[in-house]
C-alpha positions in Angstrom: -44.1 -29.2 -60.9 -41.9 -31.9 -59.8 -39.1 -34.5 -60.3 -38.4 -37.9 -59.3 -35.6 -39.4 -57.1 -33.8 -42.6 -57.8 -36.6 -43.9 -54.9 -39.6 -42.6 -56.9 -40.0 -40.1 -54.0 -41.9 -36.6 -55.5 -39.2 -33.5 -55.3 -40.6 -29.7 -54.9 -39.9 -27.8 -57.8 -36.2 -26.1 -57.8 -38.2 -22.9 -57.4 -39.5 -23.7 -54.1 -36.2 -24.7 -53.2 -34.6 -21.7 -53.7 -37.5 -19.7 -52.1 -36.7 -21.6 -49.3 -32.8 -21.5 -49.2 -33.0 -17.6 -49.8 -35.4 -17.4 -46.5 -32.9 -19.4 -44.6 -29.9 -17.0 -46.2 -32.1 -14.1 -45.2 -32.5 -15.0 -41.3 -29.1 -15.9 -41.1 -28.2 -12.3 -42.3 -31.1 -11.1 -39.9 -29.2 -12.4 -37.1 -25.7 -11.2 -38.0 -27.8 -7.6 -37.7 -28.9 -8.8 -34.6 -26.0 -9.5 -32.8 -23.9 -6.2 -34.4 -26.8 -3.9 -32.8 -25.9 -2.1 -29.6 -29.4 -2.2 -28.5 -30.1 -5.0 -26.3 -34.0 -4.9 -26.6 -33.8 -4.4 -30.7 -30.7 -7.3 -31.1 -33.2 -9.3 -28.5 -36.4 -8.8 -30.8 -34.6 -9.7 -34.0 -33.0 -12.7 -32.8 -36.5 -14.0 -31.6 -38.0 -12.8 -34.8 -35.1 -15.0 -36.3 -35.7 -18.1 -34.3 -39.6 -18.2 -35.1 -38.6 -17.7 -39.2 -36.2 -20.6 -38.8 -39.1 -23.2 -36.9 -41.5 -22.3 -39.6 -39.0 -22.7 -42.4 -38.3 -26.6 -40.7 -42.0 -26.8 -40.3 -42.2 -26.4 -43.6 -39.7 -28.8 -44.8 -40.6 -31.8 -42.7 -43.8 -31.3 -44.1 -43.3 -32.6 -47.3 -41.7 -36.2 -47.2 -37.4 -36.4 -47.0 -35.9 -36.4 -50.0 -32.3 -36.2 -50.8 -32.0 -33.5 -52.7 -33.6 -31.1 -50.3 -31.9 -32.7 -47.0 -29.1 -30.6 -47.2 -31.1 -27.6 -47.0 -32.9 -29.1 -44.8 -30.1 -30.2 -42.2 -29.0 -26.9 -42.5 -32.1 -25.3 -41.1 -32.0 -27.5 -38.3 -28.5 -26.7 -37.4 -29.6 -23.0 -37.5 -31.9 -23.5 -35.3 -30.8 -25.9 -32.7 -27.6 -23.1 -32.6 -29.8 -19.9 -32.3 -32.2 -21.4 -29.8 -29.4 -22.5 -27.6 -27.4 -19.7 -28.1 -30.7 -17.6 -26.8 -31.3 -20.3 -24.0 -27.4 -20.0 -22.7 -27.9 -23.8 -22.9 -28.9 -27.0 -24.5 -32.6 -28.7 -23.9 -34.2 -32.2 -24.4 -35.6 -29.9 -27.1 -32.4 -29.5 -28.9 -31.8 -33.4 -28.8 -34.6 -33.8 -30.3 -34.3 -31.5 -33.1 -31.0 -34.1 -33.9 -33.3 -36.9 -33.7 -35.7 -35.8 -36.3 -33.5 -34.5 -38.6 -31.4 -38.1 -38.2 -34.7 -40.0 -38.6 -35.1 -37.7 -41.9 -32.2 -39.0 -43.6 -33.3 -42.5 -42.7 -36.5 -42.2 -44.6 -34.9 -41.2 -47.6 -33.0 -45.0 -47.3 -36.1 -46.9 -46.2 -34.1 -47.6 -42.7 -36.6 -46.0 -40.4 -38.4 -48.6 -39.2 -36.0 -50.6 -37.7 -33.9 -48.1 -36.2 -36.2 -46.3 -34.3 -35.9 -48.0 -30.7 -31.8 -48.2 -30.9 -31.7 -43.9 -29.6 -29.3 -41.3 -30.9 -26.2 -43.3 -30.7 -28.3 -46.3 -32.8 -29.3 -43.7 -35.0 -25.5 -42.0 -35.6 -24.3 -45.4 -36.7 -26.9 -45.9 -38.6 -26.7 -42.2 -40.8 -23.1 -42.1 -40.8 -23.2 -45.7 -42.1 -25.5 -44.7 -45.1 -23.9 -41.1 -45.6 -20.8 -42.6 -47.8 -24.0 -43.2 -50.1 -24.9 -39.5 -49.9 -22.4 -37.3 -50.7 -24.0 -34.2 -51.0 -25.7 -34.6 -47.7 -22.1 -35.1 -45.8 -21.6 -31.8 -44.7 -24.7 -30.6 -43.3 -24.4 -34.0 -41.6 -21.1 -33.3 -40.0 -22.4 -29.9 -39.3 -25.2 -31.5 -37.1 -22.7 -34.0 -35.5 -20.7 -31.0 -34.4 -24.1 -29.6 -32.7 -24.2 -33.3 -31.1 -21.1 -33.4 -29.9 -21.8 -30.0 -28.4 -24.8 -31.5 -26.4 -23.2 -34.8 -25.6 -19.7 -32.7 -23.9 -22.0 -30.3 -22.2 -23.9 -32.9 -20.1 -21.1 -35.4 -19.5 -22.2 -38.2 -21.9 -18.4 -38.5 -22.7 -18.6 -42.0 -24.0 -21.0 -41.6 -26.5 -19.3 -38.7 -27.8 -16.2 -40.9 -27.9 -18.4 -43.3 -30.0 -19.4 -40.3 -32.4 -15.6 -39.0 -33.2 -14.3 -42.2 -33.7 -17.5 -43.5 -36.4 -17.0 -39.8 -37.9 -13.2 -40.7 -38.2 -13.9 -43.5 -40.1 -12.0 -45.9 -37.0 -14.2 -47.1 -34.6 -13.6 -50.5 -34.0 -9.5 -49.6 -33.4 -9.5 -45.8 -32.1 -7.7 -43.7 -29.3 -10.5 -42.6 -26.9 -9.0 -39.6 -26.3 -11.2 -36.7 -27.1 -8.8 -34.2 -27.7 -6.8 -36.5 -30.1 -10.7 -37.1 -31.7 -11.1 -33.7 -32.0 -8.1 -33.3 -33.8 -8.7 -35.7 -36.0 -11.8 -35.2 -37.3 -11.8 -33.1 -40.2 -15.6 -32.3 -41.6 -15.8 -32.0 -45.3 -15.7 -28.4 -47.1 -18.9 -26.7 -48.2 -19.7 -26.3 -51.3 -19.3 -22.7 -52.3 -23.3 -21.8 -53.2 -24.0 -24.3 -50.2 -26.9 -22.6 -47.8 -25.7 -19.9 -45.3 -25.1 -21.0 -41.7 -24.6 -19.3 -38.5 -21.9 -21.1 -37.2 -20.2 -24.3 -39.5 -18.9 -27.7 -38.8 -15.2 -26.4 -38.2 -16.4 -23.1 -36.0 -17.9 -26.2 -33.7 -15.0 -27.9 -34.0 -12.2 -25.6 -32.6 -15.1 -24.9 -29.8 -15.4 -28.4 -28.9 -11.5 -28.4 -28.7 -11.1 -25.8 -26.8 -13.9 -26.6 -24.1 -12.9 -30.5 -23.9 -9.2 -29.4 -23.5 -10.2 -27.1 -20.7 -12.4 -29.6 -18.9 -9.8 -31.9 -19.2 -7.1 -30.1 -17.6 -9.5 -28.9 -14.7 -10.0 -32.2 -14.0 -6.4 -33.6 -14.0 -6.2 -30.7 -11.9 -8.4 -31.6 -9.6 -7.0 -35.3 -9.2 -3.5 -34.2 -9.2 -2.2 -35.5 -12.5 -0.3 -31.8 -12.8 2.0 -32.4 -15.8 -0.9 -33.2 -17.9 -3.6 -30.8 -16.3 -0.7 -27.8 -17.5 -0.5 -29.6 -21.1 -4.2 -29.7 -21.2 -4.9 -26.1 -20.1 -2.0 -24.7 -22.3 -4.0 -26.6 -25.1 -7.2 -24.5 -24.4 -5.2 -21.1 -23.8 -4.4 -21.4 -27.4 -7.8 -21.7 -28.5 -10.8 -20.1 -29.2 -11.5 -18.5 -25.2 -13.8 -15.9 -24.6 -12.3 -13.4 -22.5 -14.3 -15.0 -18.9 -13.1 -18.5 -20.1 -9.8 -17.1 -21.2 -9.7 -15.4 -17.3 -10.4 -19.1 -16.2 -8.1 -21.0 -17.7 -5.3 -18.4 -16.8 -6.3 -18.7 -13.1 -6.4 -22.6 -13.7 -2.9 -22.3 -15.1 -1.8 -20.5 -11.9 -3.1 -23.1 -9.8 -1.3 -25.9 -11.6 2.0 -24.1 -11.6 1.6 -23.1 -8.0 1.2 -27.1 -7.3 4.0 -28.1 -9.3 6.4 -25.6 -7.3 6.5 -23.0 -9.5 4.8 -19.5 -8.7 7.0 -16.9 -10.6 5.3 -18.6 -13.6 2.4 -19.0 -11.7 2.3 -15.4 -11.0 2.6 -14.3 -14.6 -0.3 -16.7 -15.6 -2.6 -14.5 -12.6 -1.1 -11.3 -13.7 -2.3 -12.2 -17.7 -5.6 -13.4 -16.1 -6.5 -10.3 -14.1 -5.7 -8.0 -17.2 -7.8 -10.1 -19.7 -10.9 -10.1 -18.0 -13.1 -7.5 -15.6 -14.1 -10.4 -13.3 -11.2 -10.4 -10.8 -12.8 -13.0 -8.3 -10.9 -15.8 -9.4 -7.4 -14.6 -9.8 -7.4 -12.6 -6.9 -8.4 -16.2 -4.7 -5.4 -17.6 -6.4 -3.2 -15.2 -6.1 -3.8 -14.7 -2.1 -3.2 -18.6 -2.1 0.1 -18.7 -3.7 1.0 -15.9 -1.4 0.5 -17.8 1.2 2.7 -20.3 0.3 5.1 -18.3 -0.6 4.5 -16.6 3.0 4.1 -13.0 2.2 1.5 -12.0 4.4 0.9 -8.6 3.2 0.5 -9.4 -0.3 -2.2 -12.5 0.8 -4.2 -10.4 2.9 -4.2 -7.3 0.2 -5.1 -9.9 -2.7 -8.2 -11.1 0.1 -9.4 -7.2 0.5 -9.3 -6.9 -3.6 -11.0 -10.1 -3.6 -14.0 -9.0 -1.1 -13.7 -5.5 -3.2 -13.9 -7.3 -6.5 -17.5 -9.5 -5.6 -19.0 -6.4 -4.1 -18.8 -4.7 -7.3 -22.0 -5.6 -10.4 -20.1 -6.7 -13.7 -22.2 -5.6 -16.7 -21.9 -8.9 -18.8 -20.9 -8.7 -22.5 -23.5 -10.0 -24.6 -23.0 -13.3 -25.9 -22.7 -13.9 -29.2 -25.8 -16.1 -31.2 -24.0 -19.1 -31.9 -22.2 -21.8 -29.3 -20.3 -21.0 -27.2 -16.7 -22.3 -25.0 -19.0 -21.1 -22.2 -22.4 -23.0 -22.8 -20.2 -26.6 -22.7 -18.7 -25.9 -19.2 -20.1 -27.4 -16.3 -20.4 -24.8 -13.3 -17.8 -25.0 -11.0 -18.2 -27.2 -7.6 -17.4 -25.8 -3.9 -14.7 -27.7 -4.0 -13.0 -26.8 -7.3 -10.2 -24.6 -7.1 -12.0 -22.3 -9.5 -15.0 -22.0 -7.1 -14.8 -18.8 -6.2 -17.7 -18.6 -4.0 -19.6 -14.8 -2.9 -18.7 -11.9 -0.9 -19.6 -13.5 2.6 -16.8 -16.1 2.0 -14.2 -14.1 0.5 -14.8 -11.5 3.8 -14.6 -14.9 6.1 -11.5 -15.6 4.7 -10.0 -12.3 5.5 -11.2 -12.1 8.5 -9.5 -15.8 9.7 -6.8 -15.0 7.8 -6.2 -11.9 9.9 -7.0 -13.5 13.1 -4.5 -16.4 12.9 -1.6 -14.6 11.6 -1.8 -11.6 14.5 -4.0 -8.6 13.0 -6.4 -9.0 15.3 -8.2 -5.1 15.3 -8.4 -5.8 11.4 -9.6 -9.2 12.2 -12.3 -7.8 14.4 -13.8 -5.4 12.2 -13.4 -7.9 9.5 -15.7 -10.1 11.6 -17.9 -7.4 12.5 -18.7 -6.4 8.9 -19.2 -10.3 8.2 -21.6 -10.7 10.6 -23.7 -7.7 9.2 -23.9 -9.7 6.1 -24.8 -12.2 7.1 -27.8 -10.5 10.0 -29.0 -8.9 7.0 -30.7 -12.1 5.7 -33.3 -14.4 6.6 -33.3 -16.4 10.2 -33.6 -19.1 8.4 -29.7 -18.8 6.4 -27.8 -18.2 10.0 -27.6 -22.5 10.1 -26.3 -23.8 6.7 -25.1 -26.9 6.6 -21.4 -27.1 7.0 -19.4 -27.2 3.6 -15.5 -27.3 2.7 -15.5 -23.8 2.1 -16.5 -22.3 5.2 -17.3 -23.5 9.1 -20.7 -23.5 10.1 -22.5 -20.3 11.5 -21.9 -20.3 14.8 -18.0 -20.9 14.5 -17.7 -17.7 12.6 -20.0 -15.8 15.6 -17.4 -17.4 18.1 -14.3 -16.5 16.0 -15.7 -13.4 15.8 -15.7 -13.0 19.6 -12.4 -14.3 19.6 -11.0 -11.2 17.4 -12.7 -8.7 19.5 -11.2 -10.0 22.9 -8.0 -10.2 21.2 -8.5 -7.2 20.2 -9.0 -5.5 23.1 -12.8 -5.1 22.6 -14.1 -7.0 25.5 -17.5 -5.3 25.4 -18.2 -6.0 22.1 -17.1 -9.4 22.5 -20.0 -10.3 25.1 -22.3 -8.4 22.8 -21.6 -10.7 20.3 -22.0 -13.7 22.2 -25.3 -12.3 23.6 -26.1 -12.9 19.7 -25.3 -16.2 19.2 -26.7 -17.3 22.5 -30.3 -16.2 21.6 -29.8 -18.2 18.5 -29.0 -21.1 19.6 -30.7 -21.4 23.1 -34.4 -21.9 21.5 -32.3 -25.4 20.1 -31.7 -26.5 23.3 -33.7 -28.7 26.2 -33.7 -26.9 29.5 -30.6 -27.5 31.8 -33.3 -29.8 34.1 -34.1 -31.5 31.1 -30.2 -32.1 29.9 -29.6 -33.7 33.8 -32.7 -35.0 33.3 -31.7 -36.7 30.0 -28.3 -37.3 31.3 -29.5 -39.4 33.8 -31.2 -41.6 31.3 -29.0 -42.0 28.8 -30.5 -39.9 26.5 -28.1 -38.2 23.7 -29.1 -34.7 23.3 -27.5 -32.9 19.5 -23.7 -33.1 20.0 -23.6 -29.4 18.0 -25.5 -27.2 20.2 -24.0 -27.5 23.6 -20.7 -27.3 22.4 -21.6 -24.2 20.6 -23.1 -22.6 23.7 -20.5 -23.9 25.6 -17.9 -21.9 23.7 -20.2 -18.7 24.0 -19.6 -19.0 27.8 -16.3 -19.9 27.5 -15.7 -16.5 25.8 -18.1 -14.4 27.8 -15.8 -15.6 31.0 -12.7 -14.5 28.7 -14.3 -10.8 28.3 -15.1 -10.8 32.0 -11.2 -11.5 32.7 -10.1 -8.8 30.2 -12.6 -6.5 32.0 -11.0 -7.5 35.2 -14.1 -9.0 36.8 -13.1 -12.8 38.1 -16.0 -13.6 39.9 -18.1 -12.8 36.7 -15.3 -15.3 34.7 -15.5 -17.6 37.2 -19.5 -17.8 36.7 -19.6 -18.0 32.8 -16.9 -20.2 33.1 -19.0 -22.6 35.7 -21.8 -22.4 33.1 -19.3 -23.5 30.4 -18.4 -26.8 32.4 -22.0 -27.8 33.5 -23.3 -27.6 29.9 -20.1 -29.1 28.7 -19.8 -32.4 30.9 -23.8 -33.2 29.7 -22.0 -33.8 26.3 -20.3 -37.3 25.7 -18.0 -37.6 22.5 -19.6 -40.0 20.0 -16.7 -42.5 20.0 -16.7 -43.1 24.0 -20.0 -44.4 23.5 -18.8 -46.9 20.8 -20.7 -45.7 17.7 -18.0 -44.7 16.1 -16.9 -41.4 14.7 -19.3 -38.5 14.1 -20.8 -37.8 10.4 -19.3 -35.3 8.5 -22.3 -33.0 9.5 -22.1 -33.6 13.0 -18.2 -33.3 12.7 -18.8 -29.9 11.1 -18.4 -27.5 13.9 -17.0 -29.6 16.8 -14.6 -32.7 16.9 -14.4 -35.5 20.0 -10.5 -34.3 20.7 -12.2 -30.4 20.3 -14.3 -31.2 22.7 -11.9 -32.1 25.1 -9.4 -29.3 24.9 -12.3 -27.1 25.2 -13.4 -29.0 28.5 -9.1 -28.6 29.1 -9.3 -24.9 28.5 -12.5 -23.9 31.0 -10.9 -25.6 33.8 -7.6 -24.4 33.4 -9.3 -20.5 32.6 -11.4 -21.2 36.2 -8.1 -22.2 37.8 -6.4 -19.0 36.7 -9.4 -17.2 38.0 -9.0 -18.9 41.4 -5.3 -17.8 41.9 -6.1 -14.5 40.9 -8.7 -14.4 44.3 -6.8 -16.6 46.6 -8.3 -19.9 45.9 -5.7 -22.0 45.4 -7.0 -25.0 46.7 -9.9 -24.9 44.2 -7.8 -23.7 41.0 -5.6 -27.0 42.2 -8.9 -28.8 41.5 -9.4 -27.5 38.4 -5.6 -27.8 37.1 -5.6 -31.5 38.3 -9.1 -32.3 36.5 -7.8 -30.4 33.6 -4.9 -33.0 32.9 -6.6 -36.1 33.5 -9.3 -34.8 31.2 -6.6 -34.3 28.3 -3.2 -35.8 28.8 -1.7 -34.3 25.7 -2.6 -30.6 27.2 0.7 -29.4 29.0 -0.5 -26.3 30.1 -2.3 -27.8 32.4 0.2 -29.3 33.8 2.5 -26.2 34.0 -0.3 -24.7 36.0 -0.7 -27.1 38.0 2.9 -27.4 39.0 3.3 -23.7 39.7 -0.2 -24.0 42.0 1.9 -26.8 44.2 5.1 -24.9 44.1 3.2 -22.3 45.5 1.3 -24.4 48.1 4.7 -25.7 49.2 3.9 -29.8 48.2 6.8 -30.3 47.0 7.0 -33.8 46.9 3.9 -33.8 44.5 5.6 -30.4 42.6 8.8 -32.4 42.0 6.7 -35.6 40.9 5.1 -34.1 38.4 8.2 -31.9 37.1 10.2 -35.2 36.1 6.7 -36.1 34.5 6.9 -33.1 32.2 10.5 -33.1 31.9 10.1 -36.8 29.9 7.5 -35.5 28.0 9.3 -32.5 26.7 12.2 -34.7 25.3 9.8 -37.7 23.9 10.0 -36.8 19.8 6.6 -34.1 19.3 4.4 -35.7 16.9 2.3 -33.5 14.0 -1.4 -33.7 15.5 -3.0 -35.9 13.3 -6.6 -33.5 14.0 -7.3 -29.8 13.8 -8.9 -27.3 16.1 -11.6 -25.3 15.3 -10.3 -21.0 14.9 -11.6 -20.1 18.2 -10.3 -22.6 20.1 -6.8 -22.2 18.9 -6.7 -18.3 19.5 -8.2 -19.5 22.6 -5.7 -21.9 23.6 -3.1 -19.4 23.1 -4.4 -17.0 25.5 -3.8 -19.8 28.6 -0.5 -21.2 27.3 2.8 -20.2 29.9 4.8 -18.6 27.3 7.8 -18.8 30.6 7.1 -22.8 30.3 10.7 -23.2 29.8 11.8 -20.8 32.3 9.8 -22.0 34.9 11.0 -25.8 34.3 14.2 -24.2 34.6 14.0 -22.3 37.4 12.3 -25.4 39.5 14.8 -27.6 38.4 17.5 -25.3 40.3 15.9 -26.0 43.2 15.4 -29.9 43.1 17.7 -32.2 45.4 20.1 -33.7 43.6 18.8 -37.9 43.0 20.0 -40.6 44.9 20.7 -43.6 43.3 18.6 -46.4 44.6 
């Protein structure tokens, strides 16, 4: 009943191998029915039924000892099943590298090798087969075959130098090779089947043009990512032209876009995003593109109309193809990070950035309902989602609740806007120590969180805004009082020498934030003073306003108009020449940014008549004397 191998090793009889080659032929054909049927749960059942056939088929191959006449089979089988059960698991498993390590340590035995190669791990083990398969032949393709189902599990989780390793010992080059994988790839060419060879799901060369395709497209995302555009566009044009699923193929398209957009090129750019948002039903990622190239290109209109198809486009469920049973461009792509320009991040975000969009280019009633419907999203969940951490994609929480105020009184909504800051101030007031306890603190030394008065102090800041649009000064005057106290218990990191804030703690509020916003309540409490007769207090305030920040000319324009006004001229004409040399010093780019809110803010209290009024006070200056 059986035959013996060169090694004296005991073969089954050819009977039982073809009893067991016909039951791998038969799931394989079990699973093309599987994935042709339009019923999920039936296409489902058989596949499972599939997987379970092809274990106990392996089961009972390893259970007789390796023999080379039966490893080709037997490789095959294993390749079956390592590509079904991953195809089923939308991803590869310790399990799956183990099912390579068995069926590597298999082909050992049958060379009396085992022994000594079993603490040098899958790369050790590679060397070892591949050294040994020019002495096996017949076993060469199923081998190749189960390198390209390594190769698959090596790209996917970023072991990209042992899969370096693996290409260049399969190409025969090792010790003198290119490391490029895409040149690899190219390169390797696994040996033809024979024509009665067993059936497979998915062969060496299937894997092959996979692996291509994927390791061009990861390639080019990440020259993307650090810039190197000329070859990002050569390496993403390599994976257009392969084997993409239509979601990958939408990907790469978008990826495309991005690159040419970069490089200073958007009408190609734009045909790239119009291929990519009629290949695919997931519009997300085009749609984010295609508002950002807008944006450069400074249509407005089309930005924010690409945003509101965006917002549209992640509100609406996409029934997923099913995936096909065998490996996939898909399963050896890493998911996108936050800050990858093919993040494209949920509905929340794409409505934030409409919303701020809106707000800083002038919409601001679209802006405010934008916000309105934001904050609805985001009320809707738990308490405990209303403080995430701050990210690149987004501000923190409380921002968007003060932007959101910001739109309303811009808006003309000044009602709503206190309603709103109602909101965020019963958030955030549990967070923070009682005002005794801040002087208290104060007093000490003590440094309360640099986040949470700043935040609060804003919310004031605002709700005396509303109280000027509804025409109530004393009201303003009051909120803006609060503002100050809470903000003047707050000391910016680096005047304390410990350098700059964290990244966390710089989320939501710089040091040179901080002091425009201290800039902008004394100046708004000034304004309020003028508008009830107080001019000598709203001189206080304008004067405390510029020594607080320098660099803050309105300030000084309404300070100069308060003096005009008070008849000091000698001081009025003092500080004129001092903003006359600062206008015609060469304006630098501000090396920081401003939070949202405080810009719209700062444009509400800025003279727009600066000019003018230097001007007009010029006219009436005595003419200088030489000294």
């Amino acid at each position: 009943m059986s035959h013996q191998t060169p090694l004296g090793i005991s073969v089954p009889h050819a009977s039982c191998l073809d009893l067991w080659r016909e039951k791998n032929d038969q799931l394989v054909r079990q699973v093309k029915v599987a994935q042709d049927s339009g019923l999920s749960l039936r296409r489902r059942q058989l596949a499972q039924d599939a997987l379970e056939g092809f274990k106990e088929l392996l089961h009972s191959l390893r259970g007789l000892p390796a023999a080379i006449p039966v490893l080709p089979l037997e490789l095959t089988v294993t390749c079956n099943f390592i590509t079904l059960r991953a195809s089923l698991a939308q991803g590869f498993t310790e399990d799956q590298a183990q099912d390579i390590q068995q069926g590597l340590e298999r082909v050992l035995e049958t060379q009396k090798q085992l022994g000594t190669r079993l603490e040098c791990g899958l790369k050790g083990l590679w060397d070892s087969v591949l050294h040994y398969s020019t002495l096996l032949l017949e076993v060469l393709p199923a081998l190749h075959h189960l390198a390209g189902l390594q190769a698959a599990v090596w790209l996917s989780t970023d072991c990209l130098g042992d899969l370096t390793f693996l290409l260049q010992t399969l190409n025969g080059n090792q010790s003198e090779a290119s490391e490029n994988l895409l040149l690899l790839l190219k390169t390797w060419s696994p040996p033809a089947k024979e024509s009665d060879a067993p059936l497979t799901l998915q062969d060496a060369w299937g894997l092959r043009d996979i692996l291509l395709t994927a390791s061009a497209y990861r390639q080019g995302l990440q020259e993307l990512i650090t810039g190197s555009l000329p070859r990002a566009l050569s390496s993403l044009q390599e994976a257009a032209s392969g084997l993409c699923p239509r979601p990958v193929l939408v990907q790469v398209y978008t990826a495309l876009g991005t690159c040419l957009r970069k490089m200073g090129n958007p009408q190609r750019a734009l045909l790239y995003l119009a291929a990519a948002l009629k290949g695919g039903s997931t519009w997300g990622l085009p749609l984010l593109e295609a508002s950002r190239l807008y944006r450069q290109l400074g249509n407005t209109a089309a930005e924010l109309e690409s945003l509101e198809l965006l917002v549209e486009a992640l509100n609406v469920t996409h029934s997923s193809e099913a995936p096909q049973l065998l490996i996939e461009v898909e399963l050896l792509l890493p998911r996108p990070h936050p800050a990858s320009p093919l993040h494209c991040g949920t509905q929340s975000q794409a409505k934030y950035l409409l919303a701020s969009r809106c707000l800083q280019v002038g919409r601001a009633e679209d802006a405010a309902e934008h916000y309105l419907d934001l904050l609805a999203l985001v009320l809707d969940g738990s308490e405990s989602k209303f403080f995430p951490p701050p990210s690149p994609s987004g501000p923190c929480m409380p921002e968007v609740f003060l932007e959101a105020a910001a739109a309303l009184i811009q808006a003309g909504r000044a009602q709503d806007a206190l309603t709103v800051c109602e909101e965020l101030l019963s958030r955030t007031s549990s967070l923070l120590p009682k005002m005794p306890q801040l002087r208290k603190d104060a007093r000490k030394g003590t440094k309360e969180s640099p986040h949470c008065p700043s935040w609060v102090s804003a919310t004031y800041l605002l709700q005396g805004q509303a109280w000027v649009q509804l025409g109530a000064p004393k009201e303003a005057i009051s909120e803006f009082s609060r503002c100050l106290e809470l903000l003047f218990q707050t000391t910016p990191k680096n005047e304390e020498g410990q350098g700059p804030a964290s990244n966390g703690e710089k989320g939501c509020i710089s040091d040179v934030a901080l002091q425009q916003l201290r800039a902008a309540a004394l100046i708004s409490r000034g304004l309020q003073w003028v508008a009830i007769g107080q001019d000598t207090k709203a001189l206080q305030d304008f004067l405390l306003s510029v020594q607080m920040c320098p660099g803050n000319q309105d300030g000084s324009v309404h300070l100069l108009q308060t003096l005009r006004r008070m008849d000091r001229r000698d001081e009025a004409t003092a500080l004129w020449w001092r903003l006359k040399a600062q206008t015609e010093l060469p304006q630098e780019s501000a090396a920081w940014s401003l939070p949202l809110y405080l810009e719209t803010y700062l444009d509400w209290i800025h003279s727009p008549d600066r000019e003018t009024l230097l001007e007009e006070f010029q006219t009436s200056l005595p003419e200088p004397c030489d000294l």
